[in-house]
N, C-alpha and C positions, 0 to 999 in steps of 0.2 A: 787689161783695159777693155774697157766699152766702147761703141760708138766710134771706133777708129778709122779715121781717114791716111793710106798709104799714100807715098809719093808714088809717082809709075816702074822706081823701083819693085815695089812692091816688098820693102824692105825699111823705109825711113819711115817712122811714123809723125804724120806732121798734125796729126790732133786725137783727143780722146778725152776719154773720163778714165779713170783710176782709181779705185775703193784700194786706198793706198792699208799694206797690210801691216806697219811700221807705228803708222800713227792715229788708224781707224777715220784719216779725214776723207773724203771725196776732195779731186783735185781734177780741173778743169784745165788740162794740157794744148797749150798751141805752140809748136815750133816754132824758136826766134832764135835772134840773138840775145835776150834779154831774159825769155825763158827756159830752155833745154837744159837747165841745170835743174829744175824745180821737179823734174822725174829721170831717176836714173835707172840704171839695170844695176843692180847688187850681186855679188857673190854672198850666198848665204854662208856659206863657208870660205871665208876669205882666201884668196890663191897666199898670201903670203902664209897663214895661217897652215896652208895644205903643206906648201913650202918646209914649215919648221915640224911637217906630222911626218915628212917622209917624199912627199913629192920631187923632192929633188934627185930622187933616183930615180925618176917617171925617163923613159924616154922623149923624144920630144913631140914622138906622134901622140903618148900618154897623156902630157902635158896639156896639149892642144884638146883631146876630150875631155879632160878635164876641166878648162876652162871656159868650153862652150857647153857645158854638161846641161840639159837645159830644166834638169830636177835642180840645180842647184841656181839657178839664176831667175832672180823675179824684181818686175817693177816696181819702185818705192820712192817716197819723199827722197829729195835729193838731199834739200841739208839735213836730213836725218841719216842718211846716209855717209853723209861726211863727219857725222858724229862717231859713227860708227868703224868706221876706216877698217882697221884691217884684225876688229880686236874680234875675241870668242866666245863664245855663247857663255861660259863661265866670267867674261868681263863686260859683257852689254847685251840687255835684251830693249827689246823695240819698247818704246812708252807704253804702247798700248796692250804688249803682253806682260808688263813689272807687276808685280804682285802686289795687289792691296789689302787692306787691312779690315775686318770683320768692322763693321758699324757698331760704334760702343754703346753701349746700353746709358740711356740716360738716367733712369733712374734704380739706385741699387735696395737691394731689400734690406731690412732694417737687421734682421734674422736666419739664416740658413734655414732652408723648409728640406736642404740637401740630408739622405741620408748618407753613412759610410759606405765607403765603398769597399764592397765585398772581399776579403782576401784570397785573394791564390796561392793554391801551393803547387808544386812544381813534384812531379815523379819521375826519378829515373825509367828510360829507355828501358821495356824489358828484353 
């Protein structure tokens, strides 16, 4: 976050700007009641997630690094976030890193101007 204004904790953020990295918007954060859900702090890697990879053998002081790990936690849209819940990088990536699709060509050639493509042949290892 940008432009961030602390309470005298020096721990509660009670405004900011957010170049959120989830959905590529900018988002204009004020602490409310009405707003504090509109930016959350994310497990990149979900603790349940850690949970079902082995973490439950973590001790509980391991656990506790784990869960404040601060490579693994970053600010993001919140209901993006709650889209997201507790699933894995193999069941949800963020909107704005989903894979899109090449721009199709509008118009096609009548003819191949392609020549073949060259064959290979393959040598045994000597």
């Amino acid at each position: 976050m940008t432009d961030v204004e602390l309470d005298r904790d020096d721990c509660t953020v009670l405004s900011g700007t957010l170049d959120d990295p989830y959905t590529g918007d900018t988002i204009a954060f004020t602490r409310g009641r009405d707003t504090s859900d509109d930016v959350q702090i994310d497990h990149v890697v979900a603790l349940a997630d850690a949970w079902r990879a082995g973490a439950d053998r973590l001790t509980d002081d391991e656990r506790l690094v784990l869960a404040n790990d601060e490579h693994n936690l970053v600010a993001v849209d919140g209901p993006t976030n709650n889209r997201k819940a507790d699933r894995t990088a193999e069941r949800w990536l963020p909107p704005a890193a989903a894979p899109t699709r090449p721009p199709r060509s509008r118009s096609r050639p009548t003819t191949s101007s392609r020549s073949p493509a060259p064959s290979t042949t393959l040598s045994p290892p000597r």
